[in-house]
N, C-alpha and C positions, 0 to 999 in steps of 0.2 A: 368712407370709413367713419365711425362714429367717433365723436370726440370721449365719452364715456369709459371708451376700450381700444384699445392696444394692443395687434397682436407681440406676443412676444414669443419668439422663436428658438426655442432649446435643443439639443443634443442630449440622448439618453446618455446616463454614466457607467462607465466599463462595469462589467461583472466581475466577478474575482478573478475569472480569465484577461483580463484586458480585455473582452472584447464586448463592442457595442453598436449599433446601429451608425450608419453615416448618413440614414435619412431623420430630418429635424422635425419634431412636433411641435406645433402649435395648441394651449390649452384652449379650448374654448369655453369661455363660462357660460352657464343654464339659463337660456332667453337670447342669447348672443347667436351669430352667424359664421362661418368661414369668412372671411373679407372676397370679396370678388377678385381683387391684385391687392398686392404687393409692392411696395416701394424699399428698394435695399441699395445701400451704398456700397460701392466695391471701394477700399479703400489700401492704397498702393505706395511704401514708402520709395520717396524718389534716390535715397541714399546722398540727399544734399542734408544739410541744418542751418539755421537760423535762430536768431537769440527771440527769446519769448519777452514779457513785457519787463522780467525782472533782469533779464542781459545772461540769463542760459540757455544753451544752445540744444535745440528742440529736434526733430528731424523732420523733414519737409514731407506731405504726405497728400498725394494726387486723389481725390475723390470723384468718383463718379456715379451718378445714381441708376438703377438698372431697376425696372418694372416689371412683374412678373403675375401673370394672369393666373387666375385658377380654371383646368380646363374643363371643370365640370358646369361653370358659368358659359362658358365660351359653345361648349358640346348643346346647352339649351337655349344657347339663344342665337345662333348658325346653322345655315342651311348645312346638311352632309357635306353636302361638296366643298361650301367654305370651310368647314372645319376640319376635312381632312386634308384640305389648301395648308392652315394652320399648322397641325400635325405636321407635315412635309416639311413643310419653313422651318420648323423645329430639330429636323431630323428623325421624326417617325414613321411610321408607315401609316398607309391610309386605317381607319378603323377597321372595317372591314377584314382586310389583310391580317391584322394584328390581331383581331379577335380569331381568324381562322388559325391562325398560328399556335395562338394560346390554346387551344380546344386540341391541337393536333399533340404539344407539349402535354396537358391533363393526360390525354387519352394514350399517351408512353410510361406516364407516372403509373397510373393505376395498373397499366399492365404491368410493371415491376413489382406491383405490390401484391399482386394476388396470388397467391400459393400455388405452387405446381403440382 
């Protein structure tokens, strides 16, 4: 990741409905990259506290750091086989599958759509 740029990771803001996406964008600025991964802290109050340096009481907070691939780095630089290895270990289906899947979904949609 370059020291220049940072990504920073956002949540669209509700519409006048409250409602907004729960997947986060990333901006990318003009000449920049997608990052290859991700490094994100999950970060867990333990529901204990401890006094901070001025003697008030803080609450104690478990951090762990969790990496996260981008799988379009992963998709071109792995063989098929490992990277529908990958996909599994995730909880996906192999591409393949998933691609057939989706194609099977499209081709229900557009038949709804098309006038009788």
């Amino acid at each position: 990741m370059s020291a220049d740029w940072i990504p920073e990771i956002v949540y669209e803001m509700p519409d006048e409905t409250g409602k907004a996406s729960s997947i986060p964008i990333v901006h990318v600025p003009s000449g920049k990259e997608m990052p290859g991964f991700l490094f994100i802290f999950e970060s867990r109050t333990t529901g204990e506290f401890e006094p901070d340096s001025e003697g008030n009481e803080v609450p104690v907070v478990d951090m762990e750091l969790h990496q996260y691939a981008n799988m379009s780095t992963l998709k071109s630089n792995l063989s098929p086989e490992n990277f529908d290895t990958v996909r599994t270990c995730l909880g996906l289906k192999p591409l393949g599958e998933a691609v057939q899947e989706g194609k099977e979904i499209t081709s229900k949609i557009r038949e709804n759509l098309e006038p009788s």
